[in-house]
C-alpha positions in Angstrom: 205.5 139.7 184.6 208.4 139.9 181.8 208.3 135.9 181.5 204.9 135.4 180.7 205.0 137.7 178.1 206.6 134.9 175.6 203.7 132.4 177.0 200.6 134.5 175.8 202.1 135.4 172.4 202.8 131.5 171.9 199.1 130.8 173.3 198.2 133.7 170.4 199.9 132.5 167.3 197.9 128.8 168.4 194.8 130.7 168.1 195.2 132.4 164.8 196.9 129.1 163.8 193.2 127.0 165.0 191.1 129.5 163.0 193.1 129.6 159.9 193.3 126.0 159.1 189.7 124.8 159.5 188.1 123.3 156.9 185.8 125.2 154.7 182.2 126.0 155.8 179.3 123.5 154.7 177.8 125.8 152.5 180.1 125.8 150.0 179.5 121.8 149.5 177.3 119.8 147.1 174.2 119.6 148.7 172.6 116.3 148.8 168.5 115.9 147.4 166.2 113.4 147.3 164.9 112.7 143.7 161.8 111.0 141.8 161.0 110.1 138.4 158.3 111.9 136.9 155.5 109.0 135.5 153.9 108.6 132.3 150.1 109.7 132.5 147.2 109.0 129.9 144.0 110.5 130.5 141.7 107.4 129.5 137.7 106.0 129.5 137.1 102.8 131.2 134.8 99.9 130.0 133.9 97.2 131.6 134.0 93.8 129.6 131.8 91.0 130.7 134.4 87.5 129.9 133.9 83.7 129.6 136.9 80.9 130.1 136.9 78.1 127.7 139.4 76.0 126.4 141.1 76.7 123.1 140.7 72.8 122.3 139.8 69.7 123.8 142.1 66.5 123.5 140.1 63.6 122.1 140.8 60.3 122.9 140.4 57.6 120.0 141.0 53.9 119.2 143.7 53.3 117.0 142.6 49.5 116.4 139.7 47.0 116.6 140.2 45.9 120.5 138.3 45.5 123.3 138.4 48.5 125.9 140.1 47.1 129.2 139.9 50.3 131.0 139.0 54.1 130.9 139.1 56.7 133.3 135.9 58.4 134.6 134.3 61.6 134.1 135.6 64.3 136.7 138.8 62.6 137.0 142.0 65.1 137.2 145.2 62.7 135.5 148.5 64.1 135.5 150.7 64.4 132.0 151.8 60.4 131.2 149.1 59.2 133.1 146.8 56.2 131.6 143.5 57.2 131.0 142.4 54.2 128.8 143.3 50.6 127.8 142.8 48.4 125.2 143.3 44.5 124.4 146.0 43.8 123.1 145.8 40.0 122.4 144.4 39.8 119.0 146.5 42.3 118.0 149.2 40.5 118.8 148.6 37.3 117.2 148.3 38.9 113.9 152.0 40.9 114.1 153.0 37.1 115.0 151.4 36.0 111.6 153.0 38.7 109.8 156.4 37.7 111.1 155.7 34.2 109.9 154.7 35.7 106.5 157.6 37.7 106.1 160.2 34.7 106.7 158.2 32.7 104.3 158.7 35.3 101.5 161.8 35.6 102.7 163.0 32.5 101.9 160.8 32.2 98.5 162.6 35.6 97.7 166.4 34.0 98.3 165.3 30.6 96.3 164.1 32.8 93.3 167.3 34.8 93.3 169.5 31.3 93.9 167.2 29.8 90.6 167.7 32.9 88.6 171.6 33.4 89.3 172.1 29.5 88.3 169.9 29.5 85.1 171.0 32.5 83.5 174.7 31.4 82.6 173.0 28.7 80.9 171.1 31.1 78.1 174.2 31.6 76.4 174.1 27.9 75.8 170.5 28.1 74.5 169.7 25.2 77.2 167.5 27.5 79.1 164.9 29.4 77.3 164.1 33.1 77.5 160.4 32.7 78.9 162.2 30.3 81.9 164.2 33.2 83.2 161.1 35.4 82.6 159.3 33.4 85.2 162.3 33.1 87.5 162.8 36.9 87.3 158.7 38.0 87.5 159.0 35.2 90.5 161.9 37.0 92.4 160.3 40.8 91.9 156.5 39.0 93.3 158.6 37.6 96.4 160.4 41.1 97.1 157.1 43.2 97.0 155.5 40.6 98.7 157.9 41.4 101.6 157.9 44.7 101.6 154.3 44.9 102.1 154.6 42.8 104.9 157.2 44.8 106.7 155.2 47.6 106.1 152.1 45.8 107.7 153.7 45.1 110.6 155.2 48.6 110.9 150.9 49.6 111.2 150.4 47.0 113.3 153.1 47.9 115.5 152.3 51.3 115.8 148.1 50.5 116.8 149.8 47.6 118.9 151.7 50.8 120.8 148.7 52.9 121.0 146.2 50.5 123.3 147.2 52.2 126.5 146.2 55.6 126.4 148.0 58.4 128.1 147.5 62.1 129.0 149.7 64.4 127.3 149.4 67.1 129.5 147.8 68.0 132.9 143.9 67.1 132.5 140.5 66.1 133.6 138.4 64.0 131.9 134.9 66.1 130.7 133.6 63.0 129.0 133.7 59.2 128.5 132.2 57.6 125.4 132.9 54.2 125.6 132.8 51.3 128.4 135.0 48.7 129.4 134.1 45.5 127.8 133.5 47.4 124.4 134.7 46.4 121.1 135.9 49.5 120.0 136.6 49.9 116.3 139.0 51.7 114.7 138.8 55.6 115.4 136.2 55.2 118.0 136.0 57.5 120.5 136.8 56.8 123.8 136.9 60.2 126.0 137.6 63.9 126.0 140.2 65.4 128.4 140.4 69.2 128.9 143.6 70.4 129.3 144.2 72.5 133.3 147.1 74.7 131.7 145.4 76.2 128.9 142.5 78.7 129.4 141.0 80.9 127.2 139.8 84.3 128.3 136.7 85.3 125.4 135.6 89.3 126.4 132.7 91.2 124.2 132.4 94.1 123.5 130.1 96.4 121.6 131.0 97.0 118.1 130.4 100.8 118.2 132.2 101.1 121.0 135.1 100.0 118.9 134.8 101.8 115.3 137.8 99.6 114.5 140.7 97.7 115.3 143.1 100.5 116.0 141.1 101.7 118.8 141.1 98.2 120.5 144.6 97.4 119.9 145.4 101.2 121.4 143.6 100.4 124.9 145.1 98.4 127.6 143.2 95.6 129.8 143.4 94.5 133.2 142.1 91.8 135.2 142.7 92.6 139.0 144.6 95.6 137.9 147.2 93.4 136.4 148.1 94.1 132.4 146.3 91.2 130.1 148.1 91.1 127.0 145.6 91.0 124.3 145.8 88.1 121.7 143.7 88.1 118.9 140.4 90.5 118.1 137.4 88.5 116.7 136.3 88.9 112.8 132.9 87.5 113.6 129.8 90.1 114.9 127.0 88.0 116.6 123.8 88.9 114.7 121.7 89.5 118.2 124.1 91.7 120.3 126.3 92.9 117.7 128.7 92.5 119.5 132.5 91.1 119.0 134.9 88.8 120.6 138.8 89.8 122.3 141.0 86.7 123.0 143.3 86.0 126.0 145.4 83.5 127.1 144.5 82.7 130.6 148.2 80.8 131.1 149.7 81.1 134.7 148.9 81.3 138.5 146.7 84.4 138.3 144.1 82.2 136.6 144.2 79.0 138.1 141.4 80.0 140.3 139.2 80.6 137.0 137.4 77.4 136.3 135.8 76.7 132.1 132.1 78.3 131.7 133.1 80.6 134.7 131.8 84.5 133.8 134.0 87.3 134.8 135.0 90.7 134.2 137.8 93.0 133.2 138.5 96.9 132.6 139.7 98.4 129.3 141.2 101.4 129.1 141.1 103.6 126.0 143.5 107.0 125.7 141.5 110.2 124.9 143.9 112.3 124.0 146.2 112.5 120.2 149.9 110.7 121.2 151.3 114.7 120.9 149.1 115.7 123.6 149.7 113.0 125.8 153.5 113.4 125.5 153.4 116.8 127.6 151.3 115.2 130.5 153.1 113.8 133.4 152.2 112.4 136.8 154.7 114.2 138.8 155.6 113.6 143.1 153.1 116.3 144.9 155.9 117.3 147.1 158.0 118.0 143.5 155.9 120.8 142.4 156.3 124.6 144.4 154.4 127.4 144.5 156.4 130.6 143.8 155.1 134.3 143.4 151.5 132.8 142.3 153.5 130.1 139.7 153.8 126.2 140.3 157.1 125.4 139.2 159.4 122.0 139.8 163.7 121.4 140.1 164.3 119.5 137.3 168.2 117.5 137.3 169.9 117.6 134.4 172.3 115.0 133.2 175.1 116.7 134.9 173.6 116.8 138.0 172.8 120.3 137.6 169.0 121.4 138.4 166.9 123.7 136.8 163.6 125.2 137.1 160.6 124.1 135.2 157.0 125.7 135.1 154.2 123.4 135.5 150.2 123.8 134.7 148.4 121.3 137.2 145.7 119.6 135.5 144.2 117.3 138.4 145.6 116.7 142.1 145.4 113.1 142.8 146.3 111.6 146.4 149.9 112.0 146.0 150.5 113.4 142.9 150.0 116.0 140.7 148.7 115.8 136.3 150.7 118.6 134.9 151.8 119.9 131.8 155.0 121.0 131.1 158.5 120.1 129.4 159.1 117.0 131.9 159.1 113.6 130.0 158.2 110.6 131.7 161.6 109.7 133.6 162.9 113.0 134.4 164.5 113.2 137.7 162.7 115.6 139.9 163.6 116.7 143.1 161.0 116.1 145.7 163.3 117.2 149.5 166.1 119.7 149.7 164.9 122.0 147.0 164.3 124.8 149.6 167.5 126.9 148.5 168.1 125.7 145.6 169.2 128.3 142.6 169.6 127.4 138.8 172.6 125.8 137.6 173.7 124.2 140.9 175.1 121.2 140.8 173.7 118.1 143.5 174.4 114.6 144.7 170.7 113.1 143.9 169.7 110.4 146.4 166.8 108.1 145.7 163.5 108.7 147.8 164.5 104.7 149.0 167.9 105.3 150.0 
């Protein structure tokens, strides 16, 4: 008996030992919440605007010299950016820039013998054996021969440059709408040939009712979407049509969510308009359903703070939507709210927020 008496007071002081040096209990850490931002909300009317696609301009096609038309694309055809659409002859073309170059070598040459005459005769004045009307002639000669070959350069620079333009290319993704001329056809200078409308440039024409618009600041205040995708708005029509009164919005129809939308084709999109005044809509939020509490009869949300500290926030609903609640209260659009792990929450406490994704 007397020697395990030392045994349990070892097997004592390791017990008080254990219990003394565990770690603290888990409520004293930093709880760990799952946050949301609060959303901007508008309450708005919607219209519906009936649209057209056309194309802000048509590339024409024209001859640039009197040739005959080798070859031209047809009607319907789609032609790729640098692709030939039309061809002209080039051969009489060509034979004059060959008789302009035979020009400008003759004046040439007249031009160096009437500066070779002049720059002999004119040491020979101050010897009164060459009179004044002589070197005149001689210099009235050189000045005729010099002109004469600039124009002639500058002919063949024209030349050149129609010479360059009898094959006719696409300068950007098309199809040819319309052919006005025929192979065989002596086309004369700017003659049309054909029409190509452009596949990357649409434009997106919407009307709408003049007194549904009072003015411009209403429009330019609304936001548009086609397929519930934004559409920037580009410029608002200064022309009423007499018979509907009505006026024209302009879009750019640029990119793959219009590729499918073909010229003439009728469609529609949605424009929303803000009811309220900008102060108004500044207290309404679109917050997280499971954000907003109930509490003694009050609806009320945990709010974090830049510290990560939360605090309590008293909200009005306005409107329950599927998952979310239109309130008003002091929360801005972006306020972190906390939406699991609010259940013992208490003012002032501080949290590690976690994103509803993590």
């Amino acid at each position: 008996m007397k020697k395990t008496a030392p045994y349990k007071s070892v097997l004592t002081t390791l017990f008080i030992s254990t219990i003394y040096c565990q770690p603290l209990s888990h409520a004293s850490e930093v709880p760990q919440v799952q946050v949301e931002a609060a959303l901007e909300w508008r309450q708005v009317t919607q219209e519906t605007l009936y649209c057209t696609v056309n194309s802000p301009s048509l590339i024409q096609i024209s001859s640039h010299a009197e040739a005959e038309l080798k070859f031209v694309r047809p009607a319907g055809s789609i032609v790729k950016v640098g692709e030939l659409v039309a061809e002209q002859d080039g051969f009489y073309l060509s034979k004059e820039m060959d008789i302009l170059i035979t020009d400008l070598e003759i004046a040439e040459r007249q031009l160096a013998h009437a500066e070779e005459e002049l720059a002999r005769l004119i040491p020979l004045r101050e010897t009164q054996m060459v009179s004044p009307s002589q070197l005149n002639d001689l210099e009235l000669s050189a000045n005729t021969h010099r002109l004469s070959k600039q124009r002639l350069k500058q002919q063949l620079e024209v030349d050149q440059y129609r010479f360059d333009r009898l094959k006719h290319f696409a300068s950007r993704d098309s199809q040819v709408v319309q052919v006005e001329a025929h192979p065989g056809e002596r086309l004369t200078l700017g003659q049309r040939i054909l029409q190509l409308l452009p596949l990357d440039e649409k434009q997106l024409e919407c009307r709408i009712a003049r007194d549904q618009a009072e003015d411009n600041i209403i429009i330019e205040s609304s936001e548009f979407l086609y397929n519930g995708d934004p559409l920037p708005l580009r410029n608002i029509g200064r022309i009423i049509e007499e018979d509907t009164q009505n006026l024209s919005l302009y879009f750019d129809g640029f990119g793959e969510d219009f590729e499918s939308l073909l010229v003439g084709q009728r469609f529609q999109i949605s424009m929303l308009t803000p009811t309220e005044s900008p102060e108004q809509t500044g207290e309404i939020t679109k917050l997280p359903s499971d954000a907003v509490l109930l509490s003694e009869g009050k609806y009320h949300t945990w709010a974090l703070g830049l510290d990560n500290r939360v605090h309590k926030v008293e909200v009005e609903i306005l409107d329950t939507l599927a998952n979310h609640f239109i309130v008003i209260s002091e929360i801005r659009p972006g306020d972190q709210l906390v939406v699991l792990g609010h259940g013992s929450l208490q003012t002032g406490q501080e949290v590690i927020p976690v994103g509803r994704d993590s």
